[in-house]
C-alpha positions in Angstrom: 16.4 27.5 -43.7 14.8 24.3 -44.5 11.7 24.3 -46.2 9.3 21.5 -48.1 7.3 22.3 -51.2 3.5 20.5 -51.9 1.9 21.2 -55.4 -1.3 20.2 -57.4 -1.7 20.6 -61.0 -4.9 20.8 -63.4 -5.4 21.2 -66.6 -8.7 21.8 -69.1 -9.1 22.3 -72.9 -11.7 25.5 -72.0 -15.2 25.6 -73.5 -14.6 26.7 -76.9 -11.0 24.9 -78.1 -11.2 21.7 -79.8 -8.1 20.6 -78.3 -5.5 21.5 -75.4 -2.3 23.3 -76.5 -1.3 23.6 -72.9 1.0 21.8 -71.1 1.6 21.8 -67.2 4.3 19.6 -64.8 4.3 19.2 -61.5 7.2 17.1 -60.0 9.6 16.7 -56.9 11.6 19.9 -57.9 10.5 21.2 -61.4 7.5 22.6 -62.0 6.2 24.7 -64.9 3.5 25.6 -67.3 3.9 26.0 -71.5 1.5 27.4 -73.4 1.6 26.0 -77.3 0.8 28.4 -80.3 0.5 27.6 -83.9 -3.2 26.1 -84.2 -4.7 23.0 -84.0 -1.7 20.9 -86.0 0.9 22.4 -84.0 0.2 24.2 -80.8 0.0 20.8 -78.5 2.9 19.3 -80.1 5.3 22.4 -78.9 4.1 22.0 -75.4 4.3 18.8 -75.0 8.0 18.6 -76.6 9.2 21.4 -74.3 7.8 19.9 -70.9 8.6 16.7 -71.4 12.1 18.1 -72.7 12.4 20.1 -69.4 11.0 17.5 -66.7 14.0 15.4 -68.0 15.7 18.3 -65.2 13.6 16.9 -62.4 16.5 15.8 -60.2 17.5 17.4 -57.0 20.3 20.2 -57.5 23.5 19.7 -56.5 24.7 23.3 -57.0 23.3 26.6 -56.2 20.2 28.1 -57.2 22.4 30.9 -59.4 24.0 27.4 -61.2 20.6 25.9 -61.6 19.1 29.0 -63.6 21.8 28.7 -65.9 21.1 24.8 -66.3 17.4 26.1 -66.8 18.4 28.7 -69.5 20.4 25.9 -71.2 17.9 23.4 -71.2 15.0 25.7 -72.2 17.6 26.5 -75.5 17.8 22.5 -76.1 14.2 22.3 -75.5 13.9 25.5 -78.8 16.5 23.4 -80.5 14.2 20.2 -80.3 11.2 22.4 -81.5 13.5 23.4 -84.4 14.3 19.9 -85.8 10.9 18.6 -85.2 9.8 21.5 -87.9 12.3 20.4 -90.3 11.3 16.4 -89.9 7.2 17.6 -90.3 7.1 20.8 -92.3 3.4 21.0 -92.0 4.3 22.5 -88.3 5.8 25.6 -89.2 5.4 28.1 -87.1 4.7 26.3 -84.1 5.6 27.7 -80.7 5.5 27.7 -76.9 5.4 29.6 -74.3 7.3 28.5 -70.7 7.3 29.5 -67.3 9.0 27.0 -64.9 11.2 26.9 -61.8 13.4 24.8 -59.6 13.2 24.3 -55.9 17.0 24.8 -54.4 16.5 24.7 -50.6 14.7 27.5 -49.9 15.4 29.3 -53.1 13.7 29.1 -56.8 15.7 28.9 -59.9 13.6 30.6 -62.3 13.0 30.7 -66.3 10.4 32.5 -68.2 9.9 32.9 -72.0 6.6 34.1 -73.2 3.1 35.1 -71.5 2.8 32.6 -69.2 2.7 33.4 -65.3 4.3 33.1 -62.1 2.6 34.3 -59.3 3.3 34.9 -55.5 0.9 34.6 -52.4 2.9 35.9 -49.4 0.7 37.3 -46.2 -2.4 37.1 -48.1 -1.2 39.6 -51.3 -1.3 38.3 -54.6 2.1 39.8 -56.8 2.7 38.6 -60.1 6.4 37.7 -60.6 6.9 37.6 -64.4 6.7 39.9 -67.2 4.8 39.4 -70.2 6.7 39.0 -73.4 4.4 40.9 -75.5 4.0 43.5 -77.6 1.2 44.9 -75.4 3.4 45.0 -72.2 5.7 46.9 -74.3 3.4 49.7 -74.5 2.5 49.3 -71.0 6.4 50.0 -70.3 6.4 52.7 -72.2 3.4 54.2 -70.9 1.3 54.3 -74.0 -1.8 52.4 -72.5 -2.4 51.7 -68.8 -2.8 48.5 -67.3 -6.5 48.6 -67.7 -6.2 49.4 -71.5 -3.5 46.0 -72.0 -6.2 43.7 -70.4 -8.8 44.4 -73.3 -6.1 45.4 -75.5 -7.1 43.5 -79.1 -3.3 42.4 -79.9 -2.5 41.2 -75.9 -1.2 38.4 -77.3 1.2 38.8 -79.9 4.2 37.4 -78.2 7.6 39.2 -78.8 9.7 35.9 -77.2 8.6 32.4 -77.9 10.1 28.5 -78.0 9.6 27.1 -81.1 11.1 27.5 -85.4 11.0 31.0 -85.1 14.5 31.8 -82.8 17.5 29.7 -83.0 18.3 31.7 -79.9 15.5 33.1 -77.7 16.1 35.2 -75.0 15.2 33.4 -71.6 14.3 35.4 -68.4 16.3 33.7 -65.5 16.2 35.2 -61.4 16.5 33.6 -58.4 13.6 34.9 -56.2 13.8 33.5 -52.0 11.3 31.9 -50.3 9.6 30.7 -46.9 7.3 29.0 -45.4 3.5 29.8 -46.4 4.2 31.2 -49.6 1.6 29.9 -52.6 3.2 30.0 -56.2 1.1 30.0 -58.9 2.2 29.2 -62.0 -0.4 29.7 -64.7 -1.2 29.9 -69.1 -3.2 33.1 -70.1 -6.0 31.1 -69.8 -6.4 31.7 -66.7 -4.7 35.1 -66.1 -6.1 36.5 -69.1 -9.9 36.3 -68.1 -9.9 36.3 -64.3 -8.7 39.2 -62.2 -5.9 39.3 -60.4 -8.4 39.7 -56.8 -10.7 36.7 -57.6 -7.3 35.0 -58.0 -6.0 36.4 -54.8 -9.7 35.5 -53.1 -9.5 31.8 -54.1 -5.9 31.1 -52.9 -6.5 33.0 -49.6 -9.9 30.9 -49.5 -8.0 27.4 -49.9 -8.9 24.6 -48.0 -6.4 22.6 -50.3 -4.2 22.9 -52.9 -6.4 20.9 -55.3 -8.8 22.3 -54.5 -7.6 25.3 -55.2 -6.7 24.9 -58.3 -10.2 23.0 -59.2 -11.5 26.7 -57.9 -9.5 28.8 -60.6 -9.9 26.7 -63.0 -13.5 26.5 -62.6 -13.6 30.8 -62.2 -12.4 30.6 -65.9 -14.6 28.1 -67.5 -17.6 30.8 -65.2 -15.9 33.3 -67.5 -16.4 31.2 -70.8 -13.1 30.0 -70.9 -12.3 30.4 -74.9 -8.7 29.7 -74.2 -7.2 26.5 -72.5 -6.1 27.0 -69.4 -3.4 25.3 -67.1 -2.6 26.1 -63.3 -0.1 24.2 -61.3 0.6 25.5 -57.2 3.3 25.2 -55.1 3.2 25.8 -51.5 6.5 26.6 -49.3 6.2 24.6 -45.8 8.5 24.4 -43.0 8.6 20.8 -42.9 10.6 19.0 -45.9 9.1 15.9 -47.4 10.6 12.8 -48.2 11.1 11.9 -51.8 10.6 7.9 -51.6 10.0 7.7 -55.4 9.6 10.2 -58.2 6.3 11.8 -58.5 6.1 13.6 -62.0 2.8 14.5 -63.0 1.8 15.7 -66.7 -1.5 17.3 -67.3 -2.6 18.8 -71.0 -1.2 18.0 -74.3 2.0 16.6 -72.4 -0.1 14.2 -70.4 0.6 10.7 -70.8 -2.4 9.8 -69.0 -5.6 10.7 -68.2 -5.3 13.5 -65.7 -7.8 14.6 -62.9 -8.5 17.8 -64.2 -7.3 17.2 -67.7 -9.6 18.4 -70.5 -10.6 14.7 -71.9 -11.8 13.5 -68.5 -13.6 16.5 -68.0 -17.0 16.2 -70.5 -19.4 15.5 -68.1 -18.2 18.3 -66.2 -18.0 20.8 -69.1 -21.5 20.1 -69.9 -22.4 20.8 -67.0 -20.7 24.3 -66.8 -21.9 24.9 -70.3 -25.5 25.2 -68.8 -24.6 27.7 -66.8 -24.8 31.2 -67.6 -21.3 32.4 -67.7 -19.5 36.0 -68.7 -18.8 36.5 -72.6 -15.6 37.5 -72.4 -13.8 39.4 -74.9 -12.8 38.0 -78.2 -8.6 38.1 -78.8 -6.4 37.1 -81.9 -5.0 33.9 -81.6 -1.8 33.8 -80.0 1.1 34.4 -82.2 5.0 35.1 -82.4 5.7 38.3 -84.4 9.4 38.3 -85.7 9.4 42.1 -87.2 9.8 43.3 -83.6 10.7 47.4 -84.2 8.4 47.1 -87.3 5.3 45.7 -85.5 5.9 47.9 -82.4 5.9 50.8 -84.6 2.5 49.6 -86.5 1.1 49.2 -82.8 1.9 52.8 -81.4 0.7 53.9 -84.4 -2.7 51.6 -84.3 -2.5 52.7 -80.7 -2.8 56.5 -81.0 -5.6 56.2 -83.6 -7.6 54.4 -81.2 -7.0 56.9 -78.5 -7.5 59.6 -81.0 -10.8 58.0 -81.9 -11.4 57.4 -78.0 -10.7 61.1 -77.3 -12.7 62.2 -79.9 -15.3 59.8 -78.9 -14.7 60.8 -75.4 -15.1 64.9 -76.2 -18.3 64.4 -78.1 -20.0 62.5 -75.0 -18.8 65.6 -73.0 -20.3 67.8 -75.6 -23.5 65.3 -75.5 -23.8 65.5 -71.9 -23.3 69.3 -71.5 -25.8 70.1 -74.1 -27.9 67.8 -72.1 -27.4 69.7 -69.0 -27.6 72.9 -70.4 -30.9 72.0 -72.2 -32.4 70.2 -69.0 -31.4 73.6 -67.1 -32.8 76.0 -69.7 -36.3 73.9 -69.7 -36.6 73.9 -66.3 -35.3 77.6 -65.6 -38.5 78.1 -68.7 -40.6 76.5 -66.4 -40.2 79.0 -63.4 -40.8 81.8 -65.5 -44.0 80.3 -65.9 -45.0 80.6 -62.4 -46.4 83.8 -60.6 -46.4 84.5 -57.0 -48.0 87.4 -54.9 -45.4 88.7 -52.0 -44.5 91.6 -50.6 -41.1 93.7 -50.9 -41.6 94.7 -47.1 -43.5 97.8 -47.8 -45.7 96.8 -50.9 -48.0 94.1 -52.1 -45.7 93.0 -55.6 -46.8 89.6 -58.0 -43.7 88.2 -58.9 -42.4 85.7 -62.2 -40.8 82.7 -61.1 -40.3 81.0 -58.1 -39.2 82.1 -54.4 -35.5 80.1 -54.7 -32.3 81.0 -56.4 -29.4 79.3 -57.5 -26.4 80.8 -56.0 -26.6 84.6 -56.4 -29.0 84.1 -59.5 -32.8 84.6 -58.4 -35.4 82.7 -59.9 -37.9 85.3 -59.5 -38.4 88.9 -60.7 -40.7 91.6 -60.3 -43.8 91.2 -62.7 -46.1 94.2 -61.5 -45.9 96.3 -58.3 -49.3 97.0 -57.3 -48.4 100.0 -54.8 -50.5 98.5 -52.3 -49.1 99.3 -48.8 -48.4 96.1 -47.1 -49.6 98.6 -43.8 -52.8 98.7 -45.2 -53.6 94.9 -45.0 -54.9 92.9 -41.7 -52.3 90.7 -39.6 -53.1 87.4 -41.0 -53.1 88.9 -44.8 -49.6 90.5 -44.2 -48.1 87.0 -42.9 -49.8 85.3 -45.9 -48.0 87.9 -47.9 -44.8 87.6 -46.6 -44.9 83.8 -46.8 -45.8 84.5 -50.7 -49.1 82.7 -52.1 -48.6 81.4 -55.3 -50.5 81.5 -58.8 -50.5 79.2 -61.9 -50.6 82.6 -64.6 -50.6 86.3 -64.0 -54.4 86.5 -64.2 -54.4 84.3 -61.1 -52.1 86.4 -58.9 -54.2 89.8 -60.4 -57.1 87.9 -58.9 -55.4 87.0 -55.1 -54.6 90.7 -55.0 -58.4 91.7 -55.9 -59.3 89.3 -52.6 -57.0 91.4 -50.2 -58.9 93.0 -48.4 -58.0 96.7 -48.3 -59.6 98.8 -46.0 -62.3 101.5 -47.8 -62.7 99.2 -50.9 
């Protein structure tokens, strides 16, 4: 099949970063997203390095698209390798990492790499599915069915990476597939800035909602700065059409620290607009450790399932007293208001007697509300018409002394 791709990139530093450690590229066949870790002095310069590293790629492939992830596997290890001298020409980056999540258009196939917690996404008949897997720790116990989904989006540690570019692997393990594709497919390739604050459906809603691709991008990354944006966040798309486009000249564009120019969307072109947005009231979302790569991979897991059944424990525990809370709530709403009805009188009749019952006329299941206070031995007979239907609809008294006094105003015949 033949097939065209269009994309659109955008990138912003967030609302609470002082500078943008992510990268994004969008080119004629390579396009990708790294996310940089390692603080202020070192995050941005790991991106960078590895995008610009990896758009050296963007040529179109003469092989296959199996042939072309192992180019991208190779190239992502010279891309760590460049990290990894970098560190030993400027100690004071130690520890500096990236994350990367790229692909390669071959025909109507993509050649795909992923290291890290960046995404790759897929829009196909209107339903969002995220490609990738998370290289955390958190995933891990997602796997392993420790927490639920639900639990890793909140989770504290989410992003404590397991797999990372940078000084910390001479030899990383890279993620390659070769995933198919048609026309009308959306692929979203995305940092956690993004996917770590906005739900997967507003996602879903904004790409089904496109009326462009920039547009669409402008949209998600404008949903996370409505969620406070604490992290940078990148997004690049790529739509499959059925009509290729001529390549006349290349077309790479660089947006975040990798940017070699200002960018539309870019997060130093973007003040006016940021102040704007910071006016606005947006969602506090919840605060996360700094990204990080941690090496002691069986040790740290085994700290985390360790971390993560006290907190369960403690959320059971918290979870049972609640229980307890609300039962005793129940039980002492039900036990006042049962209290209550035995406060009550009313006069009625048995069917053959005139009896002043406690409580009140309605039960609760098979337990009555009402019991028999005095039986007056006063035939019901013995009473007119209307006094007998009074009776048997019950007429009701504030104390005992007041239904005593209803059955002194009956009027019996010879008193």
């Amino acid at each position: 099949m033949t097939v065209g791709y269009q994309s659109a990139v955008g990138s912003h530093v967030g609302m609470v970063r002082a500078n943008n450690q992510d990268s994004g590229y969008a080119g004629d066949y390579l396009f990708l997203v790294a996310d940089g870790m390692g603080g202020h002095a070192g995050g941005d310069v790991a991106s960078a390095i590895a995008t610009k590293a990896m758009a050296e790629l963007d040529e179109k492939p003469e092989c296959s698209a199996e042939a072309t992830t192992n180019t991208l596997r190779s190239a992502v290890l010279e891309a760590n390798s460049k990290l990894r001298s970098t560190v030993r020409e400027r100690p004071e980056l130690a520890g500096m990492g990236t994350t990367f999540t790229g692909f390669m258009t071959v025909g109507d196939q993509l050649a795909l790499a992923h290291i890290g917690d960046s995404r790759l996404y897929l829009l196909r008949d209107n339903e969002l599915r995220q490609i990738t897997k998370d290289h955390t720790f958190v995933q891990r116990l997602v796997d392993s069915g420790k927490i639920t989904e639900e639990e890793a989006k909140t989770h504290p540690r989410r992003s404590v990476l397991m797999r990372v570019l940078g000084d910390v692997d001479s030899s990383p393990q890279v993620d390659t597939e070769v995933i198919s594709t048609r026309p009308g497919d959306v692929w979203l390739l995305c940092s956690d800035g993004l996917c770590g604050y906005v739900d997967d459906p507003d996602i879903e809603k904004i790409l089904r909602r496109r009326s462009s691709l920039q547009g669409a991008v402008d949209s998600l990354i404008d949903k996370s700065l409505a969620h406070g944006a604490p992290d940078n966040v990148t997004v690049v798309l790529v739509e499959t059409t059925d009509e290729p486009q001529e390549i006349t000249e290349p077309n790479p564009r660089f947006v975040g620290s990798a940017a070699t120019s200002p960018a539309p969307r870019d997060g130093s072109v973007s003040t006016a607009r940021t102040r704007i947005l910071r006016r606005r009231p947006v969602r506090r979302p919840p605060q996360i450790e700094e990204s990080h790569f941690e090496a002691r991979v069986d040790e740290y897991l085994a700290e985390l399932i360790a971390e993560t059944r006290r907190r369960n424990r403690r959320r059971r525990i918290l979870w049972a007293f609640g229980v307890v809370a609300i039962l005793a709530s129940i039980a002492g709403a039900l036990f006042l208001g049962y209290e209550w009805t035995q406060s009550r009188y009313y006069v009625g009749t048995d069917g053959d007697t005139v009896i002043i019952y406690r409580g009140v006329q309605q039960s609760i299941g098979s337990f009555s509300l009402s019991s028999v206070a005095e039986d007056t031995e006063i035939p019901l007979s013995e009473l007119d018409g209307l006094e007998q239907r009074q009776l048997k609809r019950t007429l009701a008294a504030g104390s005992l002394e007041e239904a005593r006094d209803i059955v002194l105003r009956l009027g019996v015949p010879g008193e």
